[in-house]
Structures are given as C-alpha cells and as structure tokens.
C-alpha positions in Angstrom: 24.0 34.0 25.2 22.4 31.1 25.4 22.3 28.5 21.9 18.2 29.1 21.3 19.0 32.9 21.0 22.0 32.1 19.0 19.6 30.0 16.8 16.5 32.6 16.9 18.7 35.6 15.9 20.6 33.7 13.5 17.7 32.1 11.9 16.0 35.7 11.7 19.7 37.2 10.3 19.8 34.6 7.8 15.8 35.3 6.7 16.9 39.3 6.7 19.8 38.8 4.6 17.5 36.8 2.2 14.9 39.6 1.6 17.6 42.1 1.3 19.5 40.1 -1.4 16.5 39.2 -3.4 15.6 43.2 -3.3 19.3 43.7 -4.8 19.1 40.9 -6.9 15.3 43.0 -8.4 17.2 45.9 -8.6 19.8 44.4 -10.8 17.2 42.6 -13.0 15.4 45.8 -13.7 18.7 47.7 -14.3 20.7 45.5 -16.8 17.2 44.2 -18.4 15.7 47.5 -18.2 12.2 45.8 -17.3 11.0 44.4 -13.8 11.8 40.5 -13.3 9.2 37.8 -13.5 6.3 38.0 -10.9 5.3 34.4 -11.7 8.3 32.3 -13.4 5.7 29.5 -13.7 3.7 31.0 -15.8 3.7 29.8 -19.3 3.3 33.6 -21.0 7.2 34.3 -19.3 9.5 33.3 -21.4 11.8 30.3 -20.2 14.6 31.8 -20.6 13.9 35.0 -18.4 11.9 32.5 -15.8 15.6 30.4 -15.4 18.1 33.6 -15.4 15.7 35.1 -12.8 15.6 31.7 -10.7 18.9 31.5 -11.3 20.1 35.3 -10.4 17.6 35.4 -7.2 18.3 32.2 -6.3 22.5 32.5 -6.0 21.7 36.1 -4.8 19.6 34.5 -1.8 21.8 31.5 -0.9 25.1 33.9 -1.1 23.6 36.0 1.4 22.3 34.2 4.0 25.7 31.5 3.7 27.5 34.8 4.5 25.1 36.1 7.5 25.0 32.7 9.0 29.1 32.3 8.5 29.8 36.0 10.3 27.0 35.4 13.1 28.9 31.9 14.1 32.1 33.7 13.9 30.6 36.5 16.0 29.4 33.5 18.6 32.5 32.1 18.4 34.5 35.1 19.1 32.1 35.8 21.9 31.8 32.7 23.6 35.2 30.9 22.5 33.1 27.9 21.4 31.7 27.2 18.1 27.9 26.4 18.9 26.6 22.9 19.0 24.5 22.2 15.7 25.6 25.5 14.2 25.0 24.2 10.8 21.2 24.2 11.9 21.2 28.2 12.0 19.8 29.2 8.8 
C-alpha cells in the first residue's frame, strides 16, 4: 500500500471517527441533560454555560476519537509494512 492511500484512508478514518464520536458525544448530551445540545453555541439566547460544556464535551469527544483511529491505522501500517510511514503525523 502505497503512503497516498495510507494518507487518503487515514484521513477519511480519522473524519469517520469524528462524525461517529460527535453522534455519541449528542447522545450523551441529551441523555444526562435530558434535552438536545446546542445547535448554535454562538448564539447569544444559549446559555454560556451549556455553549462551553457542549464545546467542551464534543470537542474532547472528537479529538479522542480521531487521535485513536489515526494511532491504530499507523499501527496497522506499521504492522503491515514493517515501517512507520513517512509524515505519519500528517494523517488526520
């Protein structure tokens, strides 16, 4: 497998594990604050204390996921290949 498929798929793993974290991280919001999260936390009407959990929650949700997809699809390359691929930290 050549390093621009390595980079595509891992780019498109990473951007996958993104959607599918913020969808958990909804999930969550709506079932500990019993209401759906903030469609706009920039608008002044939200609250800023629900617009900054939100960012927060979504936003460690997001980064967690696609630090963990990018880290097992290197390994996976790695394992593959026997080399780590050059620029790897340029996946996600």
């Amino acid at each position: 497998m050549g390093e621009k498929v390595f980079k595509l798929l891992g780019t498109g793993l990473a951007i996958a594990a993104g959607v599918a974290a913020k969808q958990v991280a909804t999930q969550g919001w709506k079932l500990v604050m019993n209401d759906d999260p903030p469609a706009n936390p920039e608008d002044p009407d939200t609250q800023m204390w629900e617009a900054v959990t939100w960012a927060l929650v979504s936003g460690a949700a997001i980064a967690l996921a696609r630090l963990v997809m990018t880290r097992k699809w290197t390994q996976y390359y790695a394992k593959s290949t026997g080399s780590i691929p050059e620029n790897a930290d340029s996946v996600s």
